[in-house]
C-alpha positions as CSV (number, residue, x, y, z in Angstrom):
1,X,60.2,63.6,46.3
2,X,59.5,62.5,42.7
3,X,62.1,59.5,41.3
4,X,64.9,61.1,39.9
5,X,65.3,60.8,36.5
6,X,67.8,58.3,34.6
7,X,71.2,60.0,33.9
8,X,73.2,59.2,31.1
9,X,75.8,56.4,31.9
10,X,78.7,58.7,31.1
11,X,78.5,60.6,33.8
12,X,81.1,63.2,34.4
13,X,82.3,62.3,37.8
14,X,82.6,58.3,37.0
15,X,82.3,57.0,40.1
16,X,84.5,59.5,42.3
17,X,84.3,59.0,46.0
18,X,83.7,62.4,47.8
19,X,83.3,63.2,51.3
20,X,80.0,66.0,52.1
21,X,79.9,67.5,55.6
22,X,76.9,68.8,56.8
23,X,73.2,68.4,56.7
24,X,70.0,69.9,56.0
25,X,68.4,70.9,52.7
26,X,70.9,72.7,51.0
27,X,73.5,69.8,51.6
28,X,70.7,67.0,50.5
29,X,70.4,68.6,47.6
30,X,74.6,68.7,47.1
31,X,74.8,65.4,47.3
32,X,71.8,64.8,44.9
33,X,73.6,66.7,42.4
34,X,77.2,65.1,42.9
35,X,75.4,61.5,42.9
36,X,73.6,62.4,39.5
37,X,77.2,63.7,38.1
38,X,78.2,60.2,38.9
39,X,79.8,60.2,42.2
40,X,80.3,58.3,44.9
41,X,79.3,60.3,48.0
42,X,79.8,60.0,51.3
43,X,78.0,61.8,54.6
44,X,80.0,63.1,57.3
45,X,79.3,65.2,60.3
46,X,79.2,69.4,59.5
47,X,76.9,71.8,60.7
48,X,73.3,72.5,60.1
49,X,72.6,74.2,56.6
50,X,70.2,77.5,57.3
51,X,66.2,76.8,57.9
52,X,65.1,76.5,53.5
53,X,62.4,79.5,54.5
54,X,64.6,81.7,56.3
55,X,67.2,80.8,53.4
56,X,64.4,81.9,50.8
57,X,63.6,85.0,52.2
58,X,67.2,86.1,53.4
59,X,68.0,85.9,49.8
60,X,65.8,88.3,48.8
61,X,63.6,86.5,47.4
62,X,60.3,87.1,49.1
63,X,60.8,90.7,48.4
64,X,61.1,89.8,44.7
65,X,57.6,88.1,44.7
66,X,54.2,89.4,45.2
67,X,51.8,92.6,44.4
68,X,53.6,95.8,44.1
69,X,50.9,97.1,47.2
70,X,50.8,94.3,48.6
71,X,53.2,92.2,51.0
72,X,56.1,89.6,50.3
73,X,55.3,86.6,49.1
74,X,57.2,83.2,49.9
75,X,57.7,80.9,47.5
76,X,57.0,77.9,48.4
77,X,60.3,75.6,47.3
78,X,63.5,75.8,48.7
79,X,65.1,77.3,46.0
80,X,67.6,79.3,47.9
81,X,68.8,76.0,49.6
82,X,69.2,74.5,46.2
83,X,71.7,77.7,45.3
84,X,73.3,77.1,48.7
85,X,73.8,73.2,47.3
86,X,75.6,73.9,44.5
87,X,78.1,75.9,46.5
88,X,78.5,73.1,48.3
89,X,78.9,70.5,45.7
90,X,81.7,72.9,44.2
91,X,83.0,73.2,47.7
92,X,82.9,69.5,47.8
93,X,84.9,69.4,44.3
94,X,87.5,72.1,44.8
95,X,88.7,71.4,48.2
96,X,89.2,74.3,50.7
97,X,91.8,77.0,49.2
98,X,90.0,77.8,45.6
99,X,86.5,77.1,46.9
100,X,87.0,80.1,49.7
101,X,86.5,82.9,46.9
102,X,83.1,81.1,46.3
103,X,80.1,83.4,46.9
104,X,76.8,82.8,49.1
105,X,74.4,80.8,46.8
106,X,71.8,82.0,47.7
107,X,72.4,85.3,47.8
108,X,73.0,85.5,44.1
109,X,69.7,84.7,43.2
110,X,68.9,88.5,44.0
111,X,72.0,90.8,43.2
112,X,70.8,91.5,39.6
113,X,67.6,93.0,41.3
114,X,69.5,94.7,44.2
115,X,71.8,96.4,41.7
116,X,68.9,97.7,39.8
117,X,67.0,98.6,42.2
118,X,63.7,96.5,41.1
119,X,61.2,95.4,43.3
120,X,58.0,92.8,43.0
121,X,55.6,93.4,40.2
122,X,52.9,91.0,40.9
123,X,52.1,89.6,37.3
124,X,54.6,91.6,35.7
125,X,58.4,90.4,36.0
126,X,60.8,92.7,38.5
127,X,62.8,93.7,35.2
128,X,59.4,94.6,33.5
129,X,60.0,92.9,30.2
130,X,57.9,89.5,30.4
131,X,54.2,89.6,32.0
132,X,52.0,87.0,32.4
133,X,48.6,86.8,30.8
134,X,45.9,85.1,30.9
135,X,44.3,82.5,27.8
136,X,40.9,81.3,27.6
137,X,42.1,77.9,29.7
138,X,45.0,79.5,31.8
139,X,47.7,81.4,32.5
140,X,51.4,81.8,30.4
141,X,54.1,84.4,30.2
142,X,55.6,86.2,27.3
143,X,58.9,88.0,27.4
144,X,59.2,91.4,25.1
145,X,63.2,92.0,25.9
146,X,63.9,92.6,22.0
147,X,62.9,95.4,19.5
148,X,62.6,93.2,16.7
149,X,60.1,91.1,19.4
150,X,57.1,93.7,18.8
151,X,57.4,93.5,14.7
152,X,56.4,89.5,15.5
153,X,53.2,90.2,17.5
154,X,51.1,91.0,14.5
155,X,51.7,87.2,12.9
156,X,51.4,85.9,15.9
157,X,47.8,87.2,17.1
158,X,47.3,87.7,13.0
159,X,46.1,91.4,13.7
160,X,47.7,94.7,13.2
161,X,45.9,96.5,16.3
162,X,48.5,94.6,19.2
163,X,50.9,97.4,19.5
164,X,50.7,97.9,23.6
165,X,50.7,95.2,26.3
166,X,47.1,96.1,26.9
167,X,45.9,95.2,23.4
168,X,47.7,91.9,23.9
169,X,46.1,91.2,27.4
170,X,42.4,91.7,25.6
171,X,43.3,89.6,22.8
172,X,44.5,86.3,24.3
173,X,41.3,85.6,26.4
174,X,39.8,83.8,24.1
175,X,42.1,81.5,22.5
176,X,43.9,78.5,24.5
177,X,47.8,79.0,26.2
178,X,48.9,76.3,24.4
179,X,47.9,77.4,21.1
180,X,49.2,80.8,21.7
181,X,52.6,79.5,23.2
182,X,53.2,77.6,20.5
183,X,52.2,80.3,17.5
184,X,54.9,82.6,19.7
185,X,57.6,80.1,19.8
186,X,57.1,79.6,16.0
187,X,58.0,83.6,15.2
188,X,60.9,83.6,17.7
189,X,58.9,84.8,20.5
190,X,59.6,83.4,24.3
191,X,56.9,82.5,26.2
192,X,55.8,79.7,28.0
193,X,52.5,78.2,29.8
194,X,52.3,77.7,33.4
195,X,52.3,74.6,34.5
196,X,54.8,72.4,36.4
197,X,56.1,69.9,33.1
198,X,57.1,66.7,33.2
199,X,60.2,65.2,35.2
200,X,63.2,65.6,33.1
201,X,67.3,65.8,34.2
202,X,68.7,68.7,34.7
203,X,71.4,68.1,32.7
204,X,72.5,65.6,30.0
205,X,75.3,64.4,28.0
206,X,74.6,64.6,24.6
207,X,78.1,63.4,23.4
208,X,81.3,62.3,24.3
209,X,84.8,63.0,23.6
210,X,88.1,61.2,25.2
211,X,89.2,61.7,29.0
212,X,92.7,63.1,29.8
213,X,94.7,61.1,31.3
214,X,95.3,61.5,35.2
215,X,98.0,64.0,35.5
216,X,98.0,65.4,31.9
217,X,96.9,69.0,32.9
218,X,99.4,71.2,34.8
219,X,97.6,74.3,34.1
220,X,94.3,76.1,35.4
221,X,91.4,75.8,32.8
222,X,90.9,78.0,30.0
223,X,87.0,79.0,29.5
224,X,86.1,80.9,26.7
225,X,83.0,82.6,27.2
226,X,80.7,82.8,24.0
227,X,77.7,83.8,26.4
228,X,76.1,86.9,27.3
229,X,73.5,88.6,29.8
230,X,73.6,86.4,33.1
231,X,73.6,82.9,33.3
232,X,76.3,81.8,31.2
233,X,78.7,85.2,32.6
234,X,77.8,83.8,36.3
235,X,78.5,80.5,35.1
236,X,82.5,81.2,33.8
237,X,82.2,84.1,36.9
238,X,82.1,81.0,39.4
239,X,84.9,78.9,37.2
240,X,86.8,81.9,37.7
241,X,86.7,81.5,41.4
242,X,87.4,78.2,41.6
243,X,90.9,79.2,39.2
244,X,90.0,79.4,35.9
245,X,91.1,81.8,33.3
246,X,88.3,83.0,31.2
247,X,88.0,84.9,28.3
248,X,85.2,86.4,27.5
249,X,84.5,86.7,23.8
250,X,81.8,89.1,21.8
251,X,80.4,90.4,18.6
252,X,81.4,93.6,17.5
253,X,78.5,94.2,16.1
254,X,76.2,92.6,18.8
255,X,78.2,93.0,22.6
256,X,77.0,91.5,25.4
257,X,73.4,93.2,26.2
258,X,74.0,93.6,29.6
259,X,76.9,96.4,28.7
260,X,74.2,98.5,28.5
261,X,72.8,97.8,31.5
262,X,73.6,98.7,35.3
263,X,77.6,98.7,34.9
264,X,78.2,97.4,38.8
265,X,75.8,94.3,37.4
266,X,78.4,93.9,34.2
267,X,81.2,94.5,36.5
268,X,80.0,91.8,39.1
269,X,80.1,89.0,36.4
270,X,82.9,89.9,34.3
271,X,85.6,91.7,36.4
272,X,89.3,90.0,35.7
273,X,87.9,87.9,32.6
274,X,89.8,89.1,29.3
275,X,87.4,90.5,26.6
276,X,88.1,89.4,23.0
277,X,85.9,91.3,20.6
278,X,85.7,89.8,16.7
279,X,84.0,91.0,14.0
280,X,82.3,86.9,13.0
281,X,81.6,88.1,9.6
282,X,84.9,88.8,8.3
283,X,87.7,86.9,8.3
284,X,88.3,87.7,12.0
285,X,87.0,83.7,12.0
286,X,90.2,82.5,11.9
287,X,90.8,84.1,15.3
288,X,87.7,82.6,17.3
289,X,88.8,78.8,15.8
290,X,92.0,80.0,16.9
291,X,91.1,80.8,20.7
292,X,88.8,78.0,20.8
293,X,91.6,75.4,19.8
294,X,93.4,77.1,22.9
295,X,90.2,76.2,25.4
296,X,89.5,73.5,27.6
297,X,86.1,74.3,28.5
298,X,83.6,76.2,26.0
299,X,80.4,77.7,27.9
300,X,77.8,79.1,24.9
301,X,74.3,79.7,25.0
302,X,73.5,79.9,21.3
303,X,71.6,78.1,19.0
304,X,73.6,75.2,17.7
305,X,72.4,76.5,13.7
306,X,74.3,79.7,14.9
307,X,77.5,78.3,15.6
308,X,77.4,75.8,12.6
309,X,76.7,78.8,10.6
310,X,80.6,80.1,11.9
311,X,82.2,76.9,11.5
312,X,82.2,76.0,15.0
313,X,80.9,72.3,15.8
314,X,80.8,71.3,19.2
315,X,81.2,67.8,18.3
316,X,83.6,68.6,16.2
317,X,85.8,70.4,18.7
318,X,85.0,67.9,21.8
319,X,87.0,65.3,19.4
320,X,89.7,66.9,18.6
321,X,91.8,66.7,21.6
322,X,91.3,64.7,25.0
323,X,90.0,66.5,28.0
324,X,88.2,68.6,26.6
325,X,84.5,70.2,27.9
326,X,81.6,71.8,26.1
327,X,78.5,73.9,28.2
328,X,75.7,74.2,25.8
329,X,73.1,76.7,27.6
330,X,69.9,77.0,26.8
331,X,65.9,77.2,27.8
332,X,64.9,73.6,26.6
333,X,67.4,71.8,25.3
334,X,70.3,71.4,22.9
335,X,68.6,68.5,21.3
336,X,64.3,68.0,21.1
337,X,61.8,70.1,20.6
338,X,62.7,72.7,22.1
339,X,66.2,73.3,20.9
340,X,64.7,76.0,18.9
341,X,62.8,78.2,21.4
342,X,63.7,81.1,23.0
343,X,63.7,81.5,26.4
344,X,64.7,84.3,29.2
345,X,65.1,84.1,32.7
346,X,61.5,84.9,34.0
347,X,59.7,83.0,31.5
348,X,62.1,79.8,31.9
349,X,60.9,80.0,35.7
350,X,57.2,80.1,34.8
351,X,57.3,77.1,32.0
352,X,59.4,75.3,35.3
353,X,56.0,75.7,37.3
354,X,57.0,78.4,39.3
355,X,54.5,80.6,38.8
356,X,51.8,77.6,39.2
357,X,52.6,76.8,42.6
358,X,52.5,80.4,43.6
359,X,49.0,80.6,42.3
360,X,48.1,77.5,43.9
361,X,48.9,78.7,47.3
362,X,48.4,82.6,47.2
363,X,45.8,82.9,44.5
364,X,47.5,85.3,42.6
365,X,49.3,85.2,39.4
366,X,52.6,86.1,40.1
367,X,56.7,85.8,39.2
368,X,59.2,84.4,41.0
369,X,61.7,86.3,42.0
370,X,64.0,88.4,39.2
371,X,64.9,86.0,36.0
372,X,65.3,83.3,38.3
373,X,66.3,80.6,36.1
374,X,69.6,82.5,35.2
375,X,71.6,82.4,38.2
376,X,70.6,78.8,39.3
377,X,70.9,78.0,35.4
378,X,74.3,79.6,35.6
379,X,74.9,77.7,39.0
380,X,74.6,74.7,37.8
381,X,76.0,75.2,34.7
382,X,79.3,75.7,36.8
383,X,79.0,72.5,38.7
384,X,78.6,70.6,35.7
385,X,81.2,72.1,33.7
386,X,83.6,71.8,36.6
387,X,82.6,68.4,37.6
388,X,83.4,67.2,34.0
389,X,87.0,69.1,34.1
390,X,87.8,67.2,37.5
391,X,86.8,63.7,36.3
392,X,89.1,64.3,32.9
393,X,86.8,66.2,30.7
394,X,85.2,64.6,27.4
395,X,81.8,65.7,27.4
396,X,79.4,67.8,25.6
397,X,76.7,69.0,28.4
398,X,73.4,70.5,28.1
399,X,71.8,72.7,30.6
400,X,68.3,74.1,30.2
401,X,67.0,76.8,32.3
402,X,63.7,75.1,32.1
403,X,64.7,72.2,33.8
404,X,67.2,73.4,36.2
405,X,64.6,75.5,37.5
406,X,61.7,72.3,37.4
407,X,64.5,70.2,39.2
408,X,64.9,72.5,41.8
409,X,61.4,72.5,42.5
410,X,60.6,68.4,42.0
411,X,63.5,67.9,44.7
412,X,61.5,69.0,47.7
413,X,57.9,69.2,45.8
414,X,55.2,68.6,48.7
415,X,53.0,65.2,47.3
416,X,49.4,67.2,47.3
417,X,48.1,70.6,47.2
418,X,46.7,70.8,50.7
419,X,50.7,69.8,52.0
420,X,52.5,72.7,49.4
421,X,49.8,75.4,51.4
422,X,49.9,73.9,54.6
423,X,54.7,74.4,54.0
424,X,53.5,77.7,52.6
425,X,51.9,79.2,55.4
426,X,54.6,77.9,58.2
427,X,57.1,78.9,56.0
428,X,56.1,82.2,55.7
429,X,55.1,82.8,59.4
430,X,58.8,81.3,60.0
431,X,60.6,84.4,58.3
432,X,58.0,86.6,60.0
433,X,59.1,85.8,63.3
434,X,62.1,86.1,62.2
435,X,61.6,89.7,60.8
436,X,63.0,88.3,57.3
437,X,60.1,88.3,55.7
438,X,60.4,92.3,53.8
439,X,64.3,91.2,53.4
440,X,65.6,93.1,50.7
441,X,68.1,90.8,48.2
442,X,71.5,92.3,48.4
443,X,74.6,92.5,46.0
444,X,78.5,91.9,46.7
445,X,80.7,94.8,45.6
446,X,82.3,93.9,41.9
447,X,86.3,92.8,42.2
448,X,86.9,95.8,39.7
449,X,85.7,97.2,36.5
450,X,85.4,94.5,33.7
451,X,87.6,94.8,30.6
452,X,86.5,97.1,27.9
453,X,85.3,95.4,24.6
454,X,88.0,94.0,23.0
455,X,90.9,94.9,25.2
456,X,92.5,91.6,25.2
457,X,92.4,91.0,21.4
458,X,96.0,90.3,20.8
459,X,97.5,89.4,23.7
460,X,95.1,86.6,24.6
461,X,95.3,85.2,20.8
462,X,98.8,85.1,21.3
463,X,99.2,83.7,24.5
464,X,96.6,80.8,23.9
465,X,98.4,80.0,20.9
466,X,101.3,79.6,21.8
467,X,100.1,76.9,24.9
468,X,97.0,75.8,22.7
């Protein structure tokens, strides 16, 4: 296991003790996760977590990587046991009685796919929107999800003629990933090269408000929702569990994408949260600042230019009253680099390595599962935004799919090549045996239909005002 990376010193838990039963992967990795939050954690007897292969390929996963002809493929970190972990650091946090409408981690890694019916795709993702292609020196993945995504490719390979996947594929053999990944990050575009990147923490604090005092809270959270699609819904879905109330807020002019898609998939993430819609460019304003004043814990996964250009500044709001905790979701980072770059789910996993270790051990390029790093993003997005609530709030976190994903896979990583093959191959003749290996991911039935857009428009406004 690589060093773990140096955590900011304001850490949300400060220094809580906690008491972890159990042992095996998938409690290993809970305690990583509660020590890097800052607490203090103690081992005590519980039962075995499940084998990290059979946990893999009972998830789904296996069935979700690998040729369309050809057979499952097992991927070759626990990253099913990693899902199970977070559970059980939130089981850990919450104590029995909220923590029992918690769902099987690792089981949501697949219910996007199960819903939708979609299946391996070898070097094209499950959901069919990002591929990977290969450069002159390598491999990287480009996601097409958006319409406005095709009317970039022309600047980016400077040529008119790209207008099909295949013309894309013939021109990138030639010229270098990283040249190309860069060009495409440049015009908006999200892709990624293929490689494992270097060690970095899966979350950080990038600034810091004032705790509230023991005792000052008497009333569940309030989450507003600015996100959309998976990983931030799954990640105010899971504070919902745990007691929360969410609201769920959208553009009129721009809903939540996955409205349009499979409604049992919407319905899964978004049952009993309210829906506010607003119209952000009108004065309707007013009414965002006004349920925002009303929140305890913000969960967005928007550029921070975005927001700034509405008024809304996390700093800003973090400040303004103690206790207070802001989610900041994203594919690289508020802050850096990469604060600017688009990223998706399946091309998130490949820039993690993903897709590098599966062509080190199977020889094939291939995807990981079904826009993987959106539920363990969303996962882990939970546990941090939860873990800074229960230590008093105060803190402005960032969580990048990227390295969620990359922390997942450095926790367990195998020190050579030969090792990661040598797991591979015992791993995958351990779900054979035990006939797991064609398991097909499943989804739990939604609590209900969610709101319609807008619904709630008055009647959370008003209520949040008045206990704001």
């Amino acid at each position: 296991m690589d060093p773990r990376p140096d955590y900011a010193p304001d850490t949300p838990l400060a220094s809580q003790m906690l008491h972890l039963a159990g042992h095996g992967v998938a409690t290993d990795y809970a305690r990583a996760l509660l020590e890097s939050l800052g607490a203090r954690v103690v081992a005590e007897p519980g039962p075995a977590d499940p084998d990290p292969a059979l946990a893999n390929a009972r998830s789904g996963l296996s069935a979700l990587t690998g040729l369309p002809d050809g057979p499952p493929q097992m991927c070759p970190v626990p990253l099913a046991s990693c899902a199970d972990g977070v559970i059980e650091a939130l089981r850990c946090l919450s104590g029995a009685t909220p923590a029992r409408a918690l769902p099987d981690g690792a089981a949501l890694l697949g219910e996007r796919a199960a819903i939708g019916g979609l299946g391996r795709n070898g070097a094209i993702s499950p959901g069919g929107s990002c591929h990977l292609l290969r450069a002159a020196d390598g491999w990287f993945a480009l996601s097409m999800t958006r319409e406005a995504d095709w009317s970039a490719v022309p600047a980016w390979l400077e040529t008119e003629t790209a207008t099909s996947w295949e013309a894309i594929e013939a021109l990138v053999t030639g010229r270098p990933a990283a040249v190309l990944v860069e060009r495409a990050q440049l015009l908006g575009l999200a892709a990624a090269v293929s490689a494992l990147p270097k060690p970095a923490p899966w979350y950080t604090v990038t600034a810091s408000g004032r705790r509230a005092a023991p005792g000052a809270r008497r009333h569940p959270p309030r989450v507003v929702d600015l996100s959309a699609l998976w990983a931030g819904p799954l990640c105010s879905h899971l504070l919902q569990a745990l007691g929360a109330e969410v609201v769920k807020v959208e553009s009129v002019g721009r809903p939540d994408g996955a409205r349009a898609g499979p409604a049992p998939f919407f319905d899964l993430m978004n049952a009993g949260k309210r829906s506010v819609a607003l119209d952000f460019g009108s004065g309707e304003l007013r009414r965002l600042h006004e349920l925002l004043n009303g929140a305890d814990i913000v969960i967005e996964a928007s550029r921070p230019r975005a927001l700034r250009q509405l008024g809304v500044h996390a700093e800003t709001w973090l400040a303004a009253r103690p206790g207070r905790t802001w989610l900041s979701l994203s594919g690289y980072g508020r802050d850096g680099p990469g604060e600017h770059h688009v990223a998706f789910g399946d091309d998130a996993g490949v820039a993690a390595g993903l897709s590098a270790l599966l062509l080190e051990v199977t020889g094939l390029p291939l995807f990981c599962g079904d826009a993987i790093a959106d539920p363990l993003a969303g996962l882990h997005g939970a546990l941090a935004a939860w873990s800074s609530y229960q230590g008093g709030g105060g803190h402005l976190l960032s969580v990048a799919l990227r390295d969620v994903v990359a922390h997942c896979i450095r926790f367990s990583l195998p020190s050579d090549a030969g090792d990661l093959r040598r797991r591979w191959q015992e791993w995958t003749a351990a779900a054979a045996t035990a006939g797991l290996d064609t398991a097909l991911p499943v989804a739990r039935t939604p609590a209900g239909p969610a709101r319609p857009l807008g619904a709630d428009n008055d009647a959370a406004l008003s209520e949040w005002g008045r206990r704001a």
